[in-house]
N, C-alpha and C positions, 0 to 999 in steps of 0.2 A: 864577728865584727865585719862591719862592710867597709867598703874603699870608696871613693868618690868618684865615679863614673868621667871626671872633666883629670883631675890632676890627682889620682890615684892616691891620695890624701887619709890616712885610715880615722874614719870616725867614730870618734870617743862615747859620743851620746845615742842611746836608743832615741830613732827617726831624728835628727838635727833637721834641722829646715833649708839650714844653708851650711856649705863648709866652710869651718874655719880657715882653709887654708887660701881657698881661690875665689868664695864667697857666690859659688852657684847655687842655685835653685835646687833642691833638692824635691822638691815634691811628685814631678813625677819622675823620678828616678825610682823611687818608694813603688810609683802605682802599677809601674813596669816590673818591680820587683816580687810584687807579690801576686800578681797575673801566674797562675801554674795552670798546667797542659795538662793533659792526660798522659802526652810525655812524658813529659817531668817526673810525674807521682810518681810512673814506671819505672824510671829512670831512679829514683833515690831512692822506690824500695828494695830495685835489685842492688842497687850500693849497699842499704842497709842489711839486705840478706846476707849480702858480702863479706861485711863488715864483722856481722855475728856468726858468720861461717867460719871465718877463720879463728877468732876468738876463742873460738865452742872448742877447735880444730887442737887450736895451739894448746889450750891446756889440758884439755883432755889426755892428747899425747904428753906431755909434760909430766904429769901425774902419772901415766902406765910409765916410763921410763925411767920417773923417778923409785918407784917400786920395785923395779927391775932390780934395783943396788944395792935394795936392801938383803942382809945376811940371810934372814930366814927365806928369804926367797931363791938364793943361789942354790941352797940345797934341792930343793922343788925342781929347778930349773934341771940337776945333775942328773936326779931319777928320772924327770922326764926325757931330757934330750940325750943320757949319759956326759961322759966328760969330757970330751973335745966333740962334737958331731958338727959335722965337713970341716973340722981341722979350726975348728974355732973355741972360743973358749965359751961354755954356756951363757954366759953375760952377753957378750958380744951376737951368737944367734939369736939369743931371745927378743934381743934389742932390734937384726935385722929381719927377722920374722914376726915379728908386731909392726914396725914398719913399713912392709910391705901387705900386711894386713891393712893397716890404716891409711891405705895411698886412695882409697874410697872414701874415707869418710870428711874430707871436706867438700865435695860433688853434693855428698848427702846431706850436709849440714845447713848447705845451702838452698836447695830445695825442699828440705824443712821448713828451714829460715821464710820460704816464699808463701809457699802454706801456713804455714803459722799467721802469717801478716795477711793473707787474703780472707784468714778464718776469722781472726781479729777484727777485718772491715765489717765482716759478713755478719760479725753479732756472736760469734761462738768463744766466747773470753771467760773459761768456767775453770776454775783453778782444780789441783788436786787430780783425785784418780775421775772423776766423775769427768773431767777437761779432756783428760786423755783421751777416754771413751767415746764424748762427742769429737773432737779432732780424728778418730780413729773410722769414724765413722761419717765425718765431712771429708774425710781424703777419700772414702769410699764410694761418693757419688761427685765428687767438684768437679770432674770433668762433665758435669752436666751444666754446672752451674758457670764453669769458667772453659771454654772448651781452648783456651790459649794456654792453659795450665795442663792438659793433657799430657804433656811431653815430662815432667813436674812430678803429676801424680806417679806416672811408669817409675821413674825414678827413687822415689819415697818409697813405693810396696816394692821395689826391689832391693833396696840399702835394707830393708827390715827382714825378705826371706837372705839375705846377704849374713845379719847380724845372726838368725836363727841358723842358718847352717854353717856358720864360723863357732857358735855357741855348740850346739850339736857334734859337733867334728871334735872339738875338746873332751866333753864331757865322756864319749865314746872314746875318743885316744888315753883320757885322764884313765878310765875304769881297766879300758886293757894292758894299760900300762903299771898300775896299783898305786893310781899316788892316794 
């Protein structure tokens, strides 16, 4: 909803001609409003990259900590970490060791977020595993195509060898360990 630019009046109907309240002219109020920049575009898609960074962020986290609680998992947690390790109770490390694990991954979500959105202008909107592949493969030359996104790219292919050698680390601590 928008407000009326003379006596901040919020108006009720999509484009009103005049405000109810103070009875201005609305029309180029509308033609000023719908004027966008280059700025602008930039501007609200890094909001929206924002937007769905955090989002991505919060429940992602939400869901690994809500699984943390569960019974069958406390056991998991006791073989691997034993049963107090640094004097804490396995719940509570696992909780501050996935935490400090995911203190990256809203940085990452969001430079997703931005690639995703420039891939989407660019025409690369292909759902399923065959999407991945081209995204996976538009992040691999976009600094040609967008050389402002440079800083962007670095970031993506490192959240991803980030993700593989956090994945890796486990797997090899899971085996030596005998879970």
């Amino acid at each position: 909803m928008l407000n009326c630019p003379i006596c901040e009046h919020r108006l009720e109907l999509f484009r009103e001609a005049t405000c109810r309240n103070c009875g201005a002219d609305l029309g180029e109020f509308y033609e000023t409003e719908a004027r966008e920049t280059p700025e602008d575009r930039a501007e609200a898609e890094r909001n929206e990259a924002f937007r769905m960074a955090m989002f991505t962020s919060t429940i992602l986290y939400a869901v690994v900590m809500f699984a943390l609680i569960q019974p069958a998992i406390r056991g998991k947690l006791v073989r691997a970490f034993g049963p107090s390790p640094l004097g804490l109770s396995p719940i509570a490390f696992g909780w501050a060791l996935l935490t400090l694990l995911f203190l990256p991954l809203p940085v990452a979500f969001y430079h997703f977020a931005m690639v995703e959105q420039r891939a989407r202008r660019d025409g690369f909107n292909l759902p399923g595993r065959l999407g991945m592949r081209e995204r996976l493969f538009y992040l691999s030359d976009m600094h040609h195509r967008h050389p402002e996104l440079a800083i962007t790219r670095r970031i993506c292919l490192g959240s991803i060898a980030y993700g593989v050698i956090v994945s890796v680390g486990w797997i090899v601590y899971a085996i030596k360990v005998g879970l």
